[in-house]
N, C-alpha and C positions, 0 to 999 in steps of 0.2 A: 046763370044759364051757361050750358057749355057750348063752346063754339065747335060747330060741325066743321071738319075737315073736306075742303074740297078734293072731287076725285084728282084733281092734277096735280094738287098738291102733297096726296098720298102718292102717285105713282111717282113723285119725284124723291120724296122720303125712301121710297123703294131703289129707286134707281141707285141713291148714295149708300144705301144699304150695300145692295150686293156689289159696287165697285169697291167698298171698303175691304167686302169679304174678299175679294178677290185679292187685294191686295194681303188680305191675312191667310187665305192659303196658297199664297205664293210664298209666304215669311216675309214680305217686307215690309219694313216700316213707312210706309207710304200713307197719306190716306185722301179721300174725295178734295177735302177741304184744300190738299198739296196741288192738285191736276186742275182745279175746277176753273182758274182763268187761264190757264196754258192755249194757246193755237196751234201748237206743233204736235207732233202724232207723240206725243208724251208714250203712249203705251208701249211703241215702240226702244223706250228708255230699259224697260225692267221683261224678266222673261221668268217664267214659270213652265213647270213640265207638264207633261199631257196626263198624268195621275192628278197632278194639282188644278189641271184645267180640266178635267172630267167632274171632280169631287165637288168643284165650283159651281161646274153647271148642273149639275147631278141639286145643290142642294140650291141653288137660284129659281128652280123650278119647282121644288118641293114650296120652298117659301113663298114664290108667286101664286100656288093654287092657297095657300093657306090663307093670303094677305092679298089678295087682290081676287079672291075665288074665280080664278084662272081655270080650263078646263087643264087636262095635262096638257092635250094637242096644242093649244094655246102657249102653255107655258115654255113649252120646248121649241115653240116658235122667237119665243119672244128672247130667251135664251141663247137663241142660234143670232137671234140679231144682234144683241147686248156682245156677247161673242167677239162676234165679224168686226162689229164697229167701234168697240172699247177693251177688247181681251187683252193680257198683255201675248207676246210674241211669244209660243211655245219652243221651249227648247229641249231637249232630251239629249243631247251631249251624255253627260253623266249618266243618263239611265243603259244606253245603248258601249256605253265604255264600259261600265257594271257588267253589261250580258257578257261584252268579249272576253272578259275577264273571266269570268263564269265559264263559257264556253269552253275557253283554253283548260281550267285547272278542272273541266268535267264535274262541276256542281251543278 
């Protein structure tokens, strides 16, 4: 007989999901299993850009309507939370030193 998954324990399957993904489209090798007994604002350690933190939530919301049949509204909720409370620190340094660069040589 197969043993049914309880809902808390899929929503939590989910949760390690997409902080893994995050860590995969940030590129680093981090993963749930590294943060999971930490007490200090660990996310505050590692920083990702706002392409890579859009893309993230862009696909954490896709995957929460698919795998927890989330409405969208729901899922972009839940997204904006997961975000706020576990995102790592958005940095765009680089992106914005790109533009000026850009800027300057008229590309």
């Amino acid at each position: 007989m197969v043993k049914k998954i309880s809902k808390a324990d899929k929503s939590k399957e989910v949760i390690v999901h997409l902080i893994n993904k995050m860590f995969e489209f940030a590129n680093l090798e981090v993963s749930y299993d590294d943060i999971v007994h930490r007490k200090d604002h660990w996310y505050s350690d590692w920083t990702m850009n706002e392409n890579q933190y859009d893309e993230w939530i862009s696909y954490g919301e896709k995957y929460l309507q698919q795998h927890l049949k989330m409405t969208k509204k729901r899922s972009q909720s839940q997204m904006a939370f997961l975000g706020l409370n576990f995102g790592l620190t958005v940095d765009n340094t680089n992106i914005e030193r790109a533009n000026k660069i850009s800027d300057i040589l008229g590309d």
